[in-house]
N, CA, C and O atoms as a GROMACS GRO file, in nm:
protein
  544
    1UNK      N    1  -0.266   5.551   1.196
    1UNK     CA    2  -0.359   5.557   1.307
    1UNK      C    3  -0.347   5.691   1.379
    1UNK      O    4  -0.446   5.730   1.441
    2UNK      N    5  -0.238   5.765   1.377
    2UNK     CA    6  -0.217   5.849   1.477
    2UNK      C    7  -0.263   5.944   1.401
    2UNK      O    8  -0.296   6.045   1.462
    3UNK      N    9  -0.285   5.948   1.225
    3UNK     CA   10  -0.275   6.084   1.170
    3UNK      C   11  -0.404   6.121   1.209
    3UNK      O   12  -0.424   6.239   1.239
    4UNK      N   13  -0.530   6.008   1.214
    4UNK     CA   14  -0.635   6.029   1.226
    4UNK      C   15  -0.714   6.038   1.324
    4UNK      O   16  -0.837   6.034   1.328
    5UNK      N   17  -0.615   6.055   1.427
    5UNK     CA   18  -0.667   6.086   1.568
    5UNK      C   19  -0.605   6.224   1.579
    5UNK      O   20  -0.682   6.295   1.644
    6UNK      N   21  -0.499   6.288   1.541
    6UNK     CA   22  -0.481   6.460   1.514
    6UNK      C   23  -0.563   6.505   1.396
    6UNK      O   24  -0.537   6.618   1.354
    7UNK      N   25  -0.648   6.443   1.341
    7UNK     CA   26  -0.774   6.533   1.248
    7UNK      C   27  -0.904   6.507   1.337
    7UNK      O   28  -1.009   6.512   1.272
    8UNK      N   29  -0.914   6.487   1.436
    8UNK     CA   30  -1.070   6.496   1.538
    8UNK      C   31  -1.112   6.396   1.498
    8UNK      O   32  -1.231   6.413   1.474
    9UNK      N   33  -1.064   6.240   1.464
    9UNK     CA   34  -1.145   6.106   1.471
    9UNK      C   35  -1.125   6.030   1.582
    9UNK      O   36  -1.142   5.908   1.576
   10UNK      N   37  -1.081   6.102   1.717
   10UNK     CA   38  -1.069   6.027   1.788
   10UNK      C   39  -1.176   5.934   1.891
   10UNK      O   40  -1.181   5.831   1.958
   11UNK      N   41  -1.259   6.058   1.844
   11UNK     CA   42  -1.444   5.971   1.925
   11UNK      C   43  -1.449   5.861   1.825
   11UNK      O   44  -1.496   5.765   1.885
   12UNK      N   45  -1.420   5.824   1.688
   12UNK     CA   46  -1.463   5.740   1.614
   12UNK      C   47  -1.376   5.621   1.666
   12UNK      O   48  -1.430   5.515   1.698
   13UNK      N   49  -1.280   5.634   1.671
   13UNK     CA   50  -1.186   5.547   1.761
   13UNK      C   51  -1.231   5.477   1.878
   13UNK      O   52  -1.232   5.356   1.903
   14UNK      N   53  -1.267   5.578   1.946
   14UNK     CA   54  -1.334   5.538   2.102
   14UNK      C   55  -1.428   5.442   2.104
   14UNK      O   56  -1.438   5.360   2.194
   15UNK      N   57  -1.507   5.448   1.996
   15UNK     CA   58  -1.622   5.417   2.002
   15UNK      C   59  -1.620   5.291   1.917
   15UNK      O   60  -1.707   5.218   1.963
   16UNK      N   61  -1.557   5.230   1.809
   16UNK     CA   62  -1.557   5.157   1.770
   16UNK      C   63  -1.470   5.016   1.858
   16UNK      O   64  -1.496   4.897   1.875
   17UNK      N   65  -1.363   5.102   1.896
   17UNK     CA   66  -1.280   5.024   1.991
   17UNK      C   67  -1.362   4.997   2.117
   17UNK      O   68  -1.358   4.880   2.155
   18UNK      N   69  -1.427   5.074   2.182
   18UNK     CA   70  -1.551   5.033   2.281
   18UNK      C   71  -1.661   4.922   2.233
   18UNK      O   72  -1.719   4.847   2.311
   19UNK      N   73  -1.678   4.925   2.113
   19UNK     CA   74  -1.773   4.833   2.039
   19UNK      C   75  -1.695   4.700   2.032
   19UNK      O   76  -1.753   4.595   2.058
   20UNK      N   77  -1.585   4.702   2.004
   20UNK     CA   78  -1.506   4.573   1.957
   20UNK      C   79  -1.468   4.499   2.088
   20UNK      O   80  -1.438   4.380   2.088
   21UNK      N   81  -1.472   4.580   2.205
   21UNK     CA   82  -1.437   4.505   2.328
   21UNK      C   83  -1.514   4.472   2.374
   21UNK      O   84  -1.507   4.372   2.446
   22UNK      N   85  -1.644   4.550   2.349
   22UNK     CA   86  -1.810   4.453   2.422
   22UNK      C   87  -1.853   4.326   2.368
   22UNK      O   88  -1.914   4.229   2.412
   23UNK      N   89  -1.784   4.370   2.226
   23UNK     CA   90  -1.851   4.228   2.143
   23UNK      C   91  -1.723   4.117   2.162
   23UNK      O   92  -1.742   4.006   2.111
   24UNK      N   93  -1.586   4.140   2.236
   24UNK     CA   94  -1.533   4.051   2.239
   24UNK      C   95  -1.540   3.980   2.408
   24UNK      O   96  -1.491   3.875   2.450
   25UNK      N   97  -1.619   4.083   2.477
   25UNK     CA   98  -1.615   4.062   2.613
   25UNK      C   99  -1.746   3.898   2.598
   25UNK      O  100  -1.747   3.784   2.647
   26UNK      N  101  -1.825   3.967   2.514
   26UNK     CA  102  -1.950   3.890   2.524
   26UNK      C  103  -1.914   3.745   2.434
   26UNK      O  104  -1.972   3.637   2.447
   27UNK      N  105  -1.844   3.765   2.374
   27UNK     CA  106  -1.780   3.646   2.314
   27UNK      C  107  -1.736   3.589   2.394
   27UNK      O  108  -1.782   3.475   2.398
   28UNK      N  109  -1.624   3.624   2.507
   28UNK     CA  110  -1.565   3.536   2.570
   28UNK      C  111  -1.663   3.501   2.666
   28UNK      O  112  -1.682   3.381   2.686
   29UNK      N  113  -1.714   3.567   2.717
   29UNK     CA  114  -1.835   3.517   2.845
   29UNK      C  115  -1.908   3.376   2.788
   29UNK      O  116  -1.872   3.269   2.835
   30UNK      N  117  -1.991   3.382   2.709
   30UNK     CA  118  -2.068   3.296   2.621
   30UNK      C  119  -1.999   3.195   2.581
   30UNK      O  120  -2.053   3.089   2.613
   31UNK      N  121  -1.891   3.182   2.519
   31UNK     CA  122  -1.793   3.066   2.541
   31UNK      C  123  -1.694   2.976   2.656
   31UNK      O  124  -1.652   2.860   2.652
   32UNK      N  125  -1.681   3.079   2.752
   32UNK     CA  126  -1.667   3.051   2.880
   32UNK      C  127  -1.739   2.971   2.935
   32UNK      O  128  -1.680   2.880   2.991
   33UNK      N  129  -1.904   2.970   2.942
   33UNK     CA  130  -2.026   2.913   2.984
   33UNK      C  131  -1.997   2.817   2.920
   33UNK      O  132  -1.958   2.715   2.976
   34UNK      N  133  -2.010   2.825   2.793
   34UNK     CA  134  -2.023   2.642   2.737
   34UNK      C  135  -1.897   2.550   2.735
   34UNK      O  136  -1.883   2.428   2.725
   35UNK      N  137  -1.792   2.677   2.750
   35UNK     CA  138  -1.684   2.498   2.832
   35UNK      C  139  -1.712   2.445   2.934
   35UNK      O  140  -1.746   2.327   2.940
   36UNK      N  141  -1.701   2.548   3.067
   36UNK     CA  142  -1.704   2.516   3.183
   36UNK      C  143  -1.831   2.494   3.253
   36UNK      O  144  -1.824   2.477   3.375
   37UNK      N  145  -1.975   2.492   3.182
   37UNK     CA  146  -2.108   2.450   3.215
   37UNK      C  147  -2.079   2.315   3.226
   37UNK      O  148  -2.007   2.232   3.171
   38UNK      N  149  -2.180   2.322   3.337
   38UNK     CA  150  -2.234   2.170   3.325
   38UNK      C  151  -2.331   2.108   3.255
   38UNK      O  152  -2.435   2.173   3.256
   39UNK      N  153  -2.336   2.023   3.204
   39UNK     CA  154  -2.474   1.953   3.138
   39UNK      C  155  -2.513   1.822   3.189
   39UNK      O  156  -2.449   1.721   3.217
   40UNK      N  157  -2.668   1.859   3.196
   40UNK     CA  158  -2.743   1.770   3.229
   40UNK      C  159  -2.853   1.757   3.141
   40UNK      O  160  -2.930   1.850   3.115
   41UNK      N  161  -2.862   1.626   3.087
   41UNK     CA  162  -2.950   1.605   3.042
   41UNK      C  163  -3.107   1.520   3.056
   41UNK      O  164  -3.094   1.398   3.055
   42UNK      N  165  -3.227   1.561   3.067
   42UNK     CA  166  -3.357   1.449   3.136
   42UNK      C  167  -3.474   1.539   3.097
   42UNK      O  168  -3.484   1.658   3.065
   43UNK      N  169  -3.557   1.443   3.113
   43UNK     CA  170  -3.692   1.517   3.124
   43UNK      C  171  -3.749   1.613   3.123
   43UNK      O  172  -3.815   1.666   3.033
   44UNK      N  173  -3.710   1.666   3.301
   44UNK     CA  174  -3.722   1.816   3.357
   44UNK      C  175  -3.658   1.942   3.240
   44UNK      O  176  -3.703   2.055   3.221
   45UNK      N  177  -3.555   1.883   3.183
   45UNK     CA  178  -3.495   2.025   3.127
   45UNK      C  179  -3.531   2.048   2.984
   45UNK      O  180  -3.516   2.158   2.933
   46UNK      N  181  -3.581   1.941   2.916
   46UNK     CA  182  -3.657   1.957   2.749
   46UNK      C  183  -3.789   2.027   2.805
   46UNK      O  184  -3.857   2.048   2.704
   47UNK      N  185  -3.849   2.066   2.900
   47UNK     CA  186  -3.992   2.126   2.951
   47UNK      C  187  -3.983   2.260   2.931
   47UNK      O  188  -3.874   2.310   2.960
   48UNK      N  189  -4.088   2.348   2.880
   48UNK     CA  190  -4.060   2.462   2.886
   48UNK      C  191  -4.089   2.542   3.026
   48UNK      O  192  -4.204   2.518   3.064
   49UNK      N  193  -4.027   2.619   3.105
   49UNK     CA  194  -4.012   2.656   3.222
   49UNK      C  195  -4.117   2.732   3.251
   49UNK      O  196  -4.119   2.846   3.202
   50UNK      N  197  -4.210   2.696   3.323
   50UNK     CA  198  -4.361   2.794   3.348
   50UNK      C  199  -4.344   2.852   3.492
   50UNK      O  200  -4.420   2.835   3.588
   51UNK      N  201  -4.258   2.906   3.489
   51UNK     CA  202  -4.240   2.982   3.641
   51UNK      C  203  -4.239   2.915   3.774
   51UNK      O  204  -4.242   2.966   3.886
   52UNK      N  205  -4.234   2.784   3.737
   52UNK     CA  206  -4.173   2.685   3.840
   52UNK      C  207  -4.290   2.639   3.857
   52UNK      O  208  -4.311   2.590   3.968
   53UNK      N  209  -4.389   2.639   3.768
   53UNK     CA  210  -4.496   2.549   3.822
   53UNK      C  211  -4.534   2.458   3.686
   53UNK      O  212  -4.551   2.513   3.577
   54UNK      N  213  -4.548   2.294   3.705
   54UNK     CA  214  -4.560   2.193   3.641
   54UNK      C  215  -4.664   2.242   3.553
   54UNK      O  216  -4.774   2.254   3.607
   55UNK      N  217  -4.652   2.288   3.380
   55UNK     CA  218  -4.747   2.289   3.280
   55UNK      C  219  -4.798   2.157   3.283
   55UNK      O  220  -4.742   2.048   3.296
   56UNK      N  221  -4.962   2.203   3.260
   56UNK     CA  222  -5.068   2.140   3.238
   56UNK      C  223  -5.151   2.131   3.107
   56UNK      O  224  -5.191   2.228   3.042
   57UNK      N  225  -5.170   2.007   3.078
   57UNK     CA  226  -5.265   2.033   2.920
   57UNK      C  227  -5.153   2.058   2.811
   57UNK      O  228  -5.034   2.024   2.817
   58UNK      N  229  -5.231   2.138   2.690
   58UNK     CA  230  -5.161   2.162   2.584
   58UNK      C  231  -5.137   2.261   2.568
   58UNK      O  232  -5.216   2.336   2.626
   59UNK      N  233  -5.039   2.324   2.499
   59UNK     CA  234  -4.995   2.436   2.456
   59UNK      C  235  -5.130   2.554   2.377
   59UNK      O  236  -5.164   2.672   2.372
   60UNK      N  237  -5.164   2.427   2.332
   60UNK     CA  238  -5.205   2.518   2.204
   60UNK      C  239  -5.367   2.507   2.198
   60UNK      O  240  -5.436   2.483   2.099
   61UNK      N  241  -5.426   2.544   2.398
   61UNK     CA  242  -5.533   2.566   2.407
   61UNK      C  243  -5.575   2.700   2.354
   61UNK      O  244  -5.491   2.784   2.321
   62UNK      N  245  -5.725   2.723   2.343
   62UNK     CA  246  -5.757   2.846   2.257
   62UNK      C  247  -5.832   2.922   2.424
   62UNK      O  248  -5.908   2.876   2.510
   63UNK      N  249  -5.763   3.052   2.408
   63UNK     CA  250  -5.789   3.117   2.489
   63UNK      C  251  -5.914   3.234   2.480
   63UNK      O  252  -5.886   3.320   2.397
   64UNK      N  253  -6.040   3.254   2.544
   64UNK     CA  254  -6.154   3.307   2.545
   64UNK      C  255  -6.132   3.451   2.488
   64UNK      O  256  -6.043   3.520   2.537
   65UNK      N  257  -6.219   3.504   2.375
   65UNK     CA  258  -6.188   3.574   2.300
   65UNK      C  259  -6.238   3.734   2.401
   65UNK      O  260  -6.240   3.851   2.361
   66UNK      N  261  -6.270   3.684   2.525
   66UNK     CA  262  -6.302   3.781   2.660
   66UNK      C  263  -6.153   3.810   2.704
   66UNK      O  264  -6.166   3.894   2.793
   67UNK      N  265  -6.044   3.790   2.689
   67UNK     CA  266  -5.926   3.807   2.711
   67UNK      C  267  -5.880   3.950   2.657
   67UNK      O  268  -5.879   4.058   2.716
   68UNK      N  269  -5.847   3.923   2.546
   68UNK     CA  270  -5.811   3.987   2.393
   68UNK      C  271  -5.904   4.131   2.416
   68UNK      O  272  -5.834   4.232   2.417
   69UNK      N  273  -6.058   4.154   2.435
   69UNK     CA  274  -6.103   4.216   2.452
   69UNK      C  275  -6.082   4.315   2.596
   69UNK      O  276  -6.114   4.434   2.603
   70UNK      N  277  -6.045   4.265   2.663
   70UNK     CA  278  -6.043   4.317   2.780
   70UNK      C  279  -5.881   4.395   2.794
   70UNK      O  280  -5.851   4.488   2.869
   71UNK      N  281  -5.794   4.320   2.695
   71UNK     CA  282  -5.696   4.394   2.709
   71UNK      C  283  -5.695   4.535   2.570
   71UNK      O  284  -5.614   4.626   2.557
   72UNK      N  285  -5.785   4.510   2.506
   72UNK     CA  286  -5.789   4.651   2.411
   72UNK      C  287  -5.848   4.752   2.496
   72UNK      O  288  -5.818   4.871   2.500
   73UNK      N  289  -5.958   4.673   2.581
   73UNK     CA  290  -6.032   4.826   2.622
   73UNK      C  291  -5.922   4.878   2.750
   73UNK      O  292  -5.935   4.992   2.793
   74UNK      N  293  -5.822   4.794   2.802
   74UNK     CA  294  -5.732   4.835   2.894
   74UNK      C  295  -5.647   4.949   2.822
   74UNK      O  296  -5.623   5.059   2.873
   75UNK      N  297  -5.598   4.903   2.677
   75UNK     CA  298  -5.536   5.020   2.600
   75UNK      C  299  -5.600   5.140   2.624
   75UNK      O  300  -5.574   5.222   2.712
   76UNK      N  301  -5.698   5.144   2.529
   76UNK     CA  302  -5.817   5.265   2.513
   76UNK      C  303  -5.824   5.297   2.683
   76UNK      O  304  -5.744   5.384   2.718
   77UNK      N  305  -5.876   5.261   2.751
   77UNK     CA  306  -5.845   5.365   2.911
   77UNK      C  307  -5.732   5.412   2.932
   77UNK      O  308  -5.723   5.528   2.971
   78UNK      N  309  -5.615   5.333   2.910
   78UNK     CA  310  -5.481   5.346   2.932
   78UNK      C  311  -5.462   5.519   2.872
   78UNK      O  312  -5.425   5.624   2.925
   79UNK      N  313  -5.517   5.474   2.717
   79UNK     CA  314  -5.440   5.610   2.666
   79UNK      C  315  -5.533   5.734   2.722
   79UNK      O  316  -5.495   5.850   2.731
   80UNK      N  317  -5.657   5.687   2.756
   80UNK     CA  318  -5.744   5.834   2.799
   80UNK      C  319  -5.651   5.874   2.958
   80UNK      O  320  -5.627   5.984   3.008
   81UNK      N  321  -5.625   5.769   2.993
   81UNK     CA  322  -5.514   5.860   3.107
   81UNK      C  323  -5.402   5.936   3.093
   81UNK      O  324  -5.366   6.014   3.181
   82UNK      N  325  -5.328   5.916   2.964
   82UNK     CA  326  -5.202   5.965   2.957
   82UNK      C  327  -5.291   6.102   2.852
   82UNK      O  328  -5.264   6.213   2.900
   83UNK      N  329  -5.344   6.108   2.783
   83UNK     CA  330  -5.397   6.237   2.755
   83UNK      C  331  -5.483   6.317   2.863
   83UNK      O  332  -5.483   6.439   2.847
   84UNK      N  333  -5.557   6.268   2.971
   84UNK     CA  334  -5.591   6.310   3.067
   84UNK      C  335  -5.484   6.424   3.195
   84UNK      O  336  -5.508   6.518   3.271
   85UNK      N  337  -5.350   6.334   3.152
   85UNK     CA  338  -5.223   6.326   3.191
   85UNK      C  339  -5.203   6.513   3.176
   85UNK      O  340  -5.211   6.622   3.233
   86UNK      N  341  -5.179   6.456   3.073
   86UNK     CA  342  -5.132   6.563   2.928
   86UNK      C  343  -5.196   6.743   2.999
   86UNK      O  344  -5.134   6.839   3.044
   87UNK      N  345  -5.307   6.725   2.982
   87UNK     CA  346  -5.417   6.838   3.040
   87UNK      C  347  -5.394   6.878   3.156
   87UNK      O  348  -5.391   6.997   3.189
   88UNK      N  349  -5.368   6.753   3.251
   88UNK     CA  350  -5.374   6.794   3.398
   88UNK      C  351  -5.290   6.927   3.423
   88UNK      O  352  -5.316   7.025   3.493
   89UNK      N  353  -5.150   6.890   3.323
   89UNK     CA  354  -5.038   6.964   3.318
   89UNK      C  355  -5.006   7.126   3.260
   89UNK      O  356  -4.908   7.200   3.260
   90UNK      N  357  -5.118   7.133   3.223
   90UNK     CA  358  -5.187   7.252   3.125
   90UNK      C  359  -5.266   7.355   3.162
   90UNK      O  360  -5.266   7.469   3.114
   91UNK      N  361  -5.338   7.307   3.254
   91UNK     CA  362  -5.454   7.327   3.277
   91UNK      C  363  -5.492   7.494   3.286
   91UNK      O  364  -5.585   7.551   3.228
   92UNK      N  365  -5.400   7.546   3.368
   92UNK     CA  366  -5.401   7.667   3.408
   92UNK      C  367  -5.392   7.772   3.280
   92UNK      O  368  -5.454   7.878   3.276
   93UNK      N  369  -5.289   7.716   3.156
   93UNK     CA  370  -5.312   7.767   3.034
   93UNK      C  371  -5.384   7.797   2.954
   93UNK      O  372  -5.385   7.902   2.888
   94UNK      N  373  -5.483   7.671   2.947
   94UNK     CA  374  -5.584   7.672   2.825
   94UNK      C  375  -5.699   7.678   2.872
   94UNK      O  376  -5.795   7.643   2.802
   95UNK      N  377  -5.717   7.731   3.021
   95UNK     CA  378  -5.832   7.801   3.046
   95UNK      C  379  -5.983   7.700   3.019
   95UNK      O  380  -5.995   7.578   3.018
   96UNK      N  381  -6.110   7.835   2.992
   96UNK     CA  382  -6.228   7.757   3.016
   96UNK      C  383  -6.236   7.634   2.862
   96UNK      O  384  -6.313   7.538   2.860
   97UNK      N  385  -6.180   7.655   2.796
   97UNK     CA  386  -6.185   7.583   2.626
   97UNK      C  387  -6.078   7.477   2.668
   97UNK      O  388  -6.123   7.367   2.637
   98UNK      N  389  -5.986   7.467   2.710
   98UNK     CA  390  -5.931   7.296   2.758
   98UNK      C  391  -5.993   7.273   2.849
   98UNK      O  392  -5.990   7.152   2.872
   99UNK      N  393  -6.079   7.355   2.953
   99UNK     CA  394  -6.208   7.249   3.060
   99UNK      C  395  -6.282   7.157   2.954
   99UNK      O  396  -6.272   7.036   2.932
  100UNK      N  397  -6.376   7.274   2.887
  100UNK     CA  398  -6.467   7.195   2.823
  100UNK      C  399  -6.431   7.104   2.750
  100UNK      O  400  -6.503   7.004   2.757
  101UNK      N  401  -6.302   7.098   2.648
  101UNK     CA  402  -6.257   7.025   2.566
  101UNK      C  403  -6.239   6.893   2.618
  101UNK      O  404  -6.263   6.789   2.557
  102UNK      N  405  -6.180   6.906   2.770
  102UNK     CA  406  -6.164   6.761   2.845
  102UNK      C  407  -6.358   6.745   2.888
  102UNK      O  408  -6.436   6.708   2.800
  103UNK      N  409  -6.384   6.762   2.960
  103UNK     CA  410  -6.538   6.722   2.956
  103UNK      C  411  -6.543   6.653   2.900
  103UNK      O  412  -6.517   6.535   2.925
  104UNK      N  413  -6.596   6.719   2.760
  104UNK     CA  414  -6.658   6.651   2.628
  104UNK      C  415  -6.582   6.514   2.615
  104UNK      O  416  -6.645   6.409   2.619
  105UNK      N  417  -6.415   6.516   2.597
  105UNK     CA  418  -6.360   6.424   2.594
  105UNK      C  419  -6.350   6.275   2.683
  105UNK      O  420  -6.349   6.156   2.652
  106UNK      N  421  -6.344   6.369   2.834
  106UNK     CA  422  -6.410   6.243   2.929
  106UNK      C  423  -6.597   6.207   2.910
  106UNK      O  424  -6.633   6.093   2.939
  107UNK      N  425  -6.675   6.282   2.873
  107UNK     CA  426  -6.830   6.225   2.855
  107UNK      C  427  -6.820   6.105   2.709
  107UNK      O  428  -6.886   6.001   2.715
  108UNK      N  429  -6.752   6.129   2.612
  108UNK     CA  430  -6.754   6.023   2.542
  108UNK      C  431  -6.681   5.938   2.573
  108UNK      O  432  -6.725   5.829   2.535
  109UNK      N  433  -6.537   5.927   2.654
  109UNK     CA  434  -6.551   5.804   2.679
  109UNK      C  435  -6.597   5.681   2.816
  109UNK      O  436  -6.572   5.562   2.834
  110UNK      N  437  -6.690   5.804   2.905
  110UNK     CA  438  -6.792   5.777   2.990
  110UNK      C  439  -6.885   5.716   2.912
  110UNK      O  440  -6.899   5.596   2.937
  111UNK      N  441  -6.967   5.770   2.808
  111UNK     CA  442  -7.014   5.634   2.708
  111UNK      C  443  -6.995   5.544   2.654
  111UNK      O  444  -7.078   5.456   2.631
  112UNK      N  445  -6.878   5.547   2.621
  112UNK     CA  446  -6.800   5.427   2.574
  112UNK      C  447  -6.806   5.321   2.652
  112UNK      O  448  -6.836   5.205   2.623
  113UNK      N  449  -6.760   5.393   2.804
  113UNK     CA  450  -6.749   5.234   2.895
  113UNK      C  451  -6.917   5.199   2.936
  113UNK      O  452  -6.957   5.083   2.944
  114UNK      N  453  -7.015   5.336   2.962
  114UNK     CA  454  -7.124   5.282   2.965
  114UNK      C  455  -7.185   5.145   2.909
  114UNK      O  456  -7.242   5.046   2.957
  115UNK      N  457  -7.128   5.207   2.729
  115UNK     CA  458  -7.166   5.120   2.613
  115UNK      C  459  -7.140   4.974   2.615
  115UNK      O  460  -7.215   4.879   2.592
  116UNK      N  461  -6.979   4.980   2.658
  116UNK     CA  462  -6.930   4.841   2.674
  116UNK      C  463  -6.967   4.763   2.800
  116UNK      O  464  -6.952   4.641   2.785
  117UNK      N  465  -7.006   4.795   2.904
  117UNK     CA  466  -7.089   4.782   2.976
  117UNK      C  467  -7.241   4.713   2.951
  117UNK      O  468  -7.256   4.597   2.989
  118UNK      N  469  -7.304   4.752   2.916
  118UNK     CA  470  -7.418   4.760   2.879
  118UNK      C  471  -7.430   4.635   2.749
  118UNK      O  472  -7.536   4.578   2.728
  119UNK      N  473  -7.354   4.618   2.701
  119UNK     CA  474  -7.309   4.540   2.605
  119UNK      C  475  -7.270   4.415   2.562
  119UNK      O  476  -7.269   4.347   2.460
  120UNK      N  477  -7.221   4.405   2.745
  120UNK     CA  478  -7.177   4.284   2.785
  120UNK      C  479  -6.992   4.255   2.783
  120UNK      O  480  -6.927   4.170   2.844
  121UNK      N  481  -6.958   4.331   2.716
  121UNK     CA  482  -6.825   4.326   2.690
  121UNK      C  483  -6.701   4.353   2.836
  121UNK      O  484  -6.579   4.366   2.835
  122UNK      N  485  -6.767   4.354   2.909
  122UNK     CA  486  -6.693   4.330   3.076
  122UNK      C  487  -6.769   4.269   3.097
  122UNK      O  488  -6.834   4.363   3.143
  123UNK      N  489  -6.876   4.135   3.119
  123UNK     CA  490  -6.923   4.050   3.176
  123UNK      C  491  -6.816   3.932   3.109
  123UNK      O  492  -6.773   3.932   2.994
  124UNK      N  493  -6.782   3.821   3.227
  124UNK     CA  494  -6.711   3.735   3.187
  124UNK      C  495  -6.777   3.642   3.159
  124UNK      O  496  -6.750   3.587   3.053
  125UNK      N  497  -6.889   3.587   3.242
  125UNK     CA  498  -6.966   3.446   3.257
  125UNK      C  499  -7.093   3.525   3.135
  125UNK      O  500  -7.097   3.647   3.120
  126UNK      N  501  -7.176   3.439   3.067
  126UNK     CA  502  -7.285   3.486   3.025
  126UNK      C  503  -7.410   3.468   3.130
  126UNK      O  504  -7.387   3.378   3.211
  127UNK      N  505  -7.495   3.512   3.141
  127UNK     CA  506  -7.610   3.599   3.183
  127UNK      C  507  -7.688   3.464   3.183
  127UNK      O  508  -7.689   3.422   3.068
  128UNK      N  509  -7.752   3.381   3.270
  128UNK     CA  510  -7.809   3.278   3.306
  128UNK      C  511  -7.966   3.369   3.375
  128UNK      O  512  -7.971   3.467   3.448
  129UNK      N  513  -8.090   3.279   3.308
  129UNK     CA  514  -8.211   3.288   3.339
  129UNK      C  515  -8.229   3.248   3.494
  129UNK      O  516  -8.250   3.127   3.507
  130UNK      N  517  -8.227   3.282   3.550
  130UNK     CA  518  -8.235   3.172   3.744
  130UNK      C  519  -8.344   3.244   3.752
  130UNK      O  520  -8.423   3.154   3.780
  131UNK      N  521  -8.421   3.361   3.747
  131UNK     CA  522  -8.513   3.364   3.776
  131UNK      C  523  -8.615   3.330   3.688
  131UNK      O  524  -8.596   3.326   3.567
  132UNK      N  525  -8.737   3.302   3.748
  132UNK     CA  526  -8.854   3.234   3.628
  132UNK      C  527  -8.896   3.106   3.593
  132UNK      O  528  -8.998   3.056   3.547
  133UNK      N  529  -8.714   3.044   3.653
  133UNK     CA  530  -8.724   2.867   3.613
  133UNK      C  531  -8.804   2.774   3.670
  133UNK      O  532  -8.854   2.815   3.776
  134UNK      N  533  -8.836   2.663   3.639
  134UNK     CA  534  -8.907   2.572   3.762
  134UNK      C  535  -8.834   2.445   3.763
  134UNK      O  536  -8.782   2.384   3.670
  135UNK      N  537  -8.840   2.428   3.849
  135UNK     CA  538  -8.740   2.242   3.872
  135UNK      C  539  -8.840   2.168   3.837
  135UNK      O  540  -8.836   2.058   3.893
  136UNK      N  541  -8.934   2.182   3.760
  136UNK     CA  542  -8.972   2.043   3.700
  136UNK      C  543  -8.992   2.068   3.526
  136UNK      O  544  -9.022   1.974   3.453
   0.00000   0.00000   0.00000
């Protein structure tokens, strides 16, 4: 042991021996818990825990495919900010050709949301006739 801590393995040492005590720390913790836990067993605790509020219905309702959508186009904005980001940081560098380059870049995806817009794809409820109707 010692020869190989006078040839410069002593970080390898450190570090493995640091490894072997986390994983024995966490061993003992985790076994600790399940002697000295308590158990209770009922109802309440086979439930899966919904943030302290009593689940309703079934699990394995199907959720509106307006969801799913709304969180891609959250991506797609998301990332036009962090490249927006990107530029802000630049700016003074790349002169009148990173202006225009962002422009162009923000006008298409100013159409984009136009598009999706326009499209229906941010409307949640669908689009009801009320005007025109007659009650009889």
């Amino acid at each position: 042991m010692f020869e190989s801590v006078q040839n410069g393995n002593a970080e390898y040492w450190a570090t493995g021996f640091f490894i072997l005590a986390v994983m024995g720390l966490c061993a003992f913790m985790v076994g600790a818990s399940s002697l000295l836990g308590g158990r209770s067993h009922g109802i309440s605790k086979s439930l899966p825990f919904e943030s302290g509020i009593v689940g309703a219905g079934s699990a394995r309702q199907r959720f509106s495919v307006k969801f799913y959508l709304v969180a891609m186009l959250f991506v797609i904005f998301d990332i036009e900010a962090v490249f927006l980001f990107a530029w802000a940081l630049v700016i003074r560098d790349v002169g009148w050709t990173g202006f225009w380059g962002a422009a162009v870049f923000i006008f298409i995806l100013l159409a984009g949301l136009i598009y999706d817009s326009r499209s229906g794809a941010l409307d949640w409820a669908p689009q009801t006739r009320a005007a025109g109707k007659s009650g009889s």
